[in-house]
N, C-alpha and C positions, 0 to 999 in steps of 0.2 A: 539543411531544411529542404523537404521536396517544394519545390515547384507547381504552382497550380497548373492543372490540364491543358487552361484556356489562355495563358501565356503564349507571347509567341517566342522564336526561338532565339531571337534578338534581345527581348525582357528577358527573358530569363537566364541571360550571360551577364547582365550588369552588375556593378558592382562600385561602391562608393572607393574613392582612390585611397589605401591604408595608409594611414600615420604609422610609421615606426618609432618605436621606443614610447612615450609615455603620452597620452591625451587626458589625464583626469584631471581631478580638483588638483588646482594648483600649480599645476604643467603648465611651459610654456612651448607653445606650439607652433612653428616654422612652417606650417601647413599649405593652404589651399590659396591660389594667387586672389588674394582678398583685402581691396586697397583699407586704409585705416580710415576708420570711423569719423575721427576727427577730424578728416577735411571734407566730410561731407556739407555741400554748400546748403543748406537747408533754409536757410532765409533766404536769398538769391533764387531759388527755385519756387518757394514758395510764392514769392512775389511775383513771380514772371506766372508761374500758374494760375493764379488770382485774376494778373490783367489779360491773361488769356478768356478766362472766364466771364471779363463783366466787357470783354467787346463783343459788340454785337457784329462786327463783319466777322468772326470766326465761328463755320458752319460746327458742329458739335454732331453730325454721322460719323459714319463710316471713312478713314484713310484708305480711298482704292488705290487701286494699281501700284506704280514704284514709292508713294509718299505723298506726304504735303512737299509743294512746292518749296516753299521757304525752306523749310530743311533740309533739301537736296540741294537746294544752292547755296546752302549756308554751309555744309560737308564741303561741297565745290570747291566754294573760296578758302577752305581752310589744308584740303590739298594745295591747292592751287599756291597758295600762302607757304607752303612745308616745302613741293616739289617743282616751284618754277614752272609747271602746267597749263593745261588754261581747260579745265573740265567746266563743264555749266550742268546744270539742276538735273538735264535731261541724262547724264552720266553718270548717277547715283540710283539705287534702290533704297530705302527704309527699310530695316529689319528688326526683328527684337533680340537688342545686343548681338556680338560678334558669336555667338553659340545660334540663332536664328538665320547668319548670313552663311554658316557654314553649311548648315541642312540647306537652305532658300538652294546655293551655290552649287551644292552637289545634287540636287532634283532636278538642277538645269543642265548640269553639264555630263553625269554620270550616267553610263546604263550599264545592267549586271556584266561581269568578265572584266571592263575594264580594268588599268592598273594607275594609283596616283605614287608617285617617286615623293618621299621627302627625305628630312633629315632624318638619323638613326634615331635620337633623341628628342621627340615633340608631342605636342597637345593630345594627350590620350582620346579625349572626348574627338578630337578632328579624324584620329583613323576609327573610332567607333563608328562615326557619322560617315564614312568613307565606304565601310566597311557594310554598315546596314544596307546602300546603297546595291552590293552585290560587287563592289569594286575590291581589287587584291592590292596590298600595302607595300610599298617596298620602302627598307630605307635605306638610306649612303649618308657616308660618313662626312662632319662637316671640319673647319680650320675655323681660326679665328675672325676669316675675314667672310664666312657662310658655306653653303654646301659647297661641296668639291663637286666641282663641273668634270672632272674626267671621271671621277666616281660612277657622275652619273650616265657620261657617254656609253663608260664600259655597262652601265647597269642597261640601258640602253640597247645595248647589243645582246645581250641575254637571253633579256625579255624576246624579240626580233626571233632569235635562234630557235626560241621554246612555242613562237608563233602566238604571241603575246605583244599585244600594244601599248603603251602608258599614253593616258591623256592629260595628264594635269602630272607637274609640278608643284607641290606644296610647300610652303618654307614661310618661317615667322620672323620676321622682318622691319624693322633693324636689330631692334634688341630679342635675339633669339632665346626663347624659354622651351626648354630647359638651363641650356648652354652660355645662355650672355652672349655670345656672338655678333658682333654687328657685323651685319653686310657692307660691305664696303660699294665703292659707288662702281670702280673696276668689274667686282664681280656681280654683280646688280646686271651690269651689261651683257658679260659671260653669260646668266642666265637666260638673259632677254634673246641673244644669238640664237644659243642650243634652243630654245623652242620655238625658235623659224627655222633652224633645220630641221627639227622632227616633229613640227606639225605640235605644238604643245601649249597648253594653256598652263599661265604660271599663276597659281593662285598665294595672292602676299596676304598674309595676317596681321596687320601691323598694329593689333591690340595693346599693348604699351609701348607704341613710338613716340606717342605724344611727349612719354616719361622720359624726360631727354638731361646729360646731366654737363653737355655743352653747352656752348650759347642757341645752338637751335636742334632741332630733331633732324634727324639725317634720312631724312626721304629721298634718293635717286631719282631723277627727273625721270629717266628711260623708264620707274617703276609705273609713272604716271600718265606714260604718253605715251606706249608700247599696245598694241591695239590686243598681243599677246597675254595682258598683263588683267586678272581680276584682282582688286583691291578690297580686305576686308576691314574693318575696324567698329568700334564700339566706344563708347562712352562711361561703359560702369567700369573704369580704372583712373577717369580725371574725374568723374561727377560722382554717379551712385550706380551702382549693381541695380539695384529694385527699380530704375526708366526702363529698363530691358530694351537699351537704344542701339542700334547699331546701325552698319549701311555694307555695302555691296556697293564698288566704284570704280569707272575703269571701260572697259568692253562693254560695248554699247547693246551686244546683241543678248549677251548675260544679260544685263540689267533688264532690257526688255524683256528678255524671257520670265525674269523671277516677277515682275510686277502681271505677266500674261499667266502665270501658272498662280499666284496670291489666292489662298481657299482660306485666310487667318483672317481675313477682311481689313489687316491693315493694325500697323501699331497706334500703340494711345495718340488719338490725335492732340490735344490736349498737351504733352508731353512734347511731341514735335515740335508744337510751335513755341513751347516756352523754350525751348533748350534751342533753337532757331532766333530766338528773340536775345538770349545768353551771348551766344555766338556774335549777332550781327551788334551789341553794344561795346563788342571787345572786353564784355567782362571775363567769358570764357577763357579767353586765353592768359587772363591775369590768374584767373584759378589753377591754369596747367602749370606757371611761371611757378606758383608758389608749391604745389604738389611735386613739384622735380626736383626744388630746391628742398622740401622736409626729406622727400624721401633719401637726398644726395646727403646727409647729414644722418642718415640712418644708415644708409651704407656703410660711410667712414666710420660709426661707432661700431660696427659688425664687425667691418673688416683689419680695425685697430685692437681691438679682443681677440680676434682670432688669429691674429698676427702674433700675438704677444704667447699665445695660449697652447697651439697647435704642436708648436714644437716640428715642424718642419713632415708632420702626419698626412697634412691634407697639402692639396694647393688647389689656386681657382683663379680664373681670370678676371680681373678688375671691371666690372659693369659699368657699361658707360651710358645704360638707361634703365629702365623698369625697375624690378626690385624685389629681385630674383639673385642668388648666388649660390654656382654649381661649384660642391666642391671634387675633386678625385681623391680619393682616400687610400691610405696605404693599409690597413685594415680593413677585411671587409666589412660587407654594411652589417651585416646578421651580427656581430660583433657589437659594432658601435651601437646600433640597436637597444643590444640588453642594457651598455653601460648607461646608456640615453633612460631606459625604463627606470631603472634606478635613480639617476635626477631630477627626473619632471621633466623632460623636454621631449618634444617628437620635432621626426620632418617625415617628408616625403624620398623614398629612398631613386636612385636611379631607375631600376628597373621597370616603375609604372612609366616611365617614360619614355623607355626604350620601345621602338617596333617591335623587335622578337621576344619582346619582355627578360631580356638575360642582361642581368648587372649586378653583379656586387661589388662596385669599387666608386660608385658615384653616389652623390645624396643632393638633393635641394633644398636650401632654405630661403623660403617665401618671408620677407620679413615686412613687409608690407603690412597684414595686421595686428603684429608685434608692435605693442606701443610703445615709445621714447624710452617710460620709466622700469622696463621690464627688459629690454633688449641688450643690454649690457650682458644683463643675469645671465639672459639666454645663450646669449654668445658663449657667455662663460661655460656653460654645462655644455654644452653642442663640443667646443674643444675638449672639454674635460673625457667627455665621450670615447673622443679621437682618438686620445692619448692612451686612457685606459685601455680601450680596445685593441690599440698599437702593442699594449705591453703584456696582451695575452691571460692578464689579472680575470678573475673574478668577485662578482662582488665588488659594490662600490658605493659610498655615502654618500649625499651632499653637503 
């Protein structure tokens, strides 16, 4: 379809991320990281909304600059609570959701030529935003325990060679999506090093950290008190998508910058204080408690089907937060694909997730909006997929 004239050159490369294999009536679909429905706190919200609305000390303009108050200190403590820190209000920005703090982030920090270094495999929409920026992508390859620091030394050197600078570091943190990777607190450090040797801003994503399936989220203290270190996260994966809540936390000079550059006038205030108010009752965190433990209970139904199912086709490492699971496929994906078309099942294959966009041997499934009574199913046809594709058949029933 041509492109209108009056597009810029930005709009008119987007592109919604493809479902492979089958999205129709009756598909079940491993899609787009989209928490379930069903723990949307909706009375809780409401209510705090409500008393938001009928006190009269809450002014109801405009949220200038970095945020309401309350809810940069309410972010604070809850770092502060995860990573042993000691952040206050004035060390947060308000943004709308962790997709607002990525743009807020890179309007601060980027100007055209730069280069941001991440993993090979991460958040499409972040090197888009990267990208529009005028900045050049690279990525390095990661281990189980986060990005490979000599990776990026050597990547590093390269760049230097070809008279190319990287300014930022990006990596999603702890629970890495696409990958499942948790950063470990060792190499947390690692990173923190390498960008006081090369002058680096390490921007962390830690949009399902909260999703934790220990006893606590494993936030590294050095991510929180490294003056190296921008902090992103959001709220629409423990609360709801539609507050369009996030923050920006961390580096002091970031945060000021994005509340001195704010042309959006500021997120729902309205919103702020209720999900501030959430927070400061400790009901918040009974909501994260019980979101870690549905979703740790949807994992093991995934990974008990697929285990049974797979036939030794795929393998994937054990997630030990969010609710995400990468698999590597011994088939490739364009394969699995067709047989997936044929059951009703989609996911998202590896390659949108790749920086150079090249992969056929990886797939993600998002099981997150898969609900309880469907996820078995799914599991079932995703291996079936596998299998079939493994054995080079065509055509296939369910």
């Amino acid at each position: 379809m041509e492109q209108p004239p009056l597009l810029s050159a930005a709009a008119s490369m987007i592109s919604p991320p493809p479902v492979a294999g089958s999205s129709g009536p009756g598909s079940i679909v491993f899609g787009s990281g989209v928490p379930d429905p069903a723990l949307y706190p909706r009375e809780s919200l409401e209510r705090e909304i409500v008393r938001v609305l009928r006190d009269p000390r809450v002014d109801l303009g405009y949220s200038r600059g970095i945020g309401q108050p309350a809810l940069c200190a309410a972010v604070a403590d809850r770092l502060n609570l995860r990573s042993g820190s000691a952040l206050i209000g004035e060390d947060v920005a308000v943004t709308g959701g962790a997709s607002g703090a990525l743009i807020a982030v890179a309007a601060a920090v980027l100007d055209p030529g730069d280069v941001v270094v991440c993993e090979r495999y991460t958040y499409p929409a972040a090197v888009e935003t990267f990208r529009h920026r005028g900045a050049e992508v690279v990525g390095v390859p990661t281990d189980a325990d986060g990005p490979d620091v000599a990776a990026i030394e050597a990547t590093l050197g390269e760049l230097a060679a070809r008279g190319a600078r990287a300014k930022a570091l990006y990596t999603i943190a702890p629970f890495q999506s696409p990958t499942t990777a948790t950063l470990s607190t060792e190499r947390a450090a690692a990173l923190v090093a390498l960008a006081e040797r090369h002058d680096l801003l390490v921007l962390v994503d830690d949009t399902y950290g909260e999703i934790a399936f220990g006893e606590r989220s494993p936030l590294p203290t050095v991510l929180m008190t490294s003056p190296r270190v921008v902090h992103l996260g959001s709220f629409s994966k423990t609360l709801a998508p539609a507050l369009r809540l996030g923050w920006v936390a961390g580096n002091r000079s970031v945060v000021e910058a994005i509340g001195a550059m704010r042309t959006d006038l500021g997120v729902a205030l309205i919103v702020q204080e209720a999900v501030a108010r959430l927070i400061g009752s400790g009901e918040y965190a009974t909501t994260v408690a019980a979101a870690s433990a549905h979703y740790l209970r949807k994992r093991d139904v995934l990974m008990e089907v697929l285990d049974a199912g797979c036939g030794g086709a795929a393998t994937w490492r054990v997630p030990e937060g969010s609710f995400f699971l990468w698999l590597e496929t011994e088939p490739p994906v364009e394969r699995i694909a067709a047989a997936a078309q044929d059951l009703g099942v989609g996911f998202i294959p590896g390659a949108v997730f790749a920086v150079d966009g090249a992969d056929r041997h990886h797939l993600r499934l998002a099981f997150g909006f898969v609900g309880l009574g469907t996820l078995a199913e799914g599991a079932d046809r995703i291996a079936r997929s596998v299998v079939h594709a493994g054995r080079g058949a065509v055509g296939v029933t369910r």
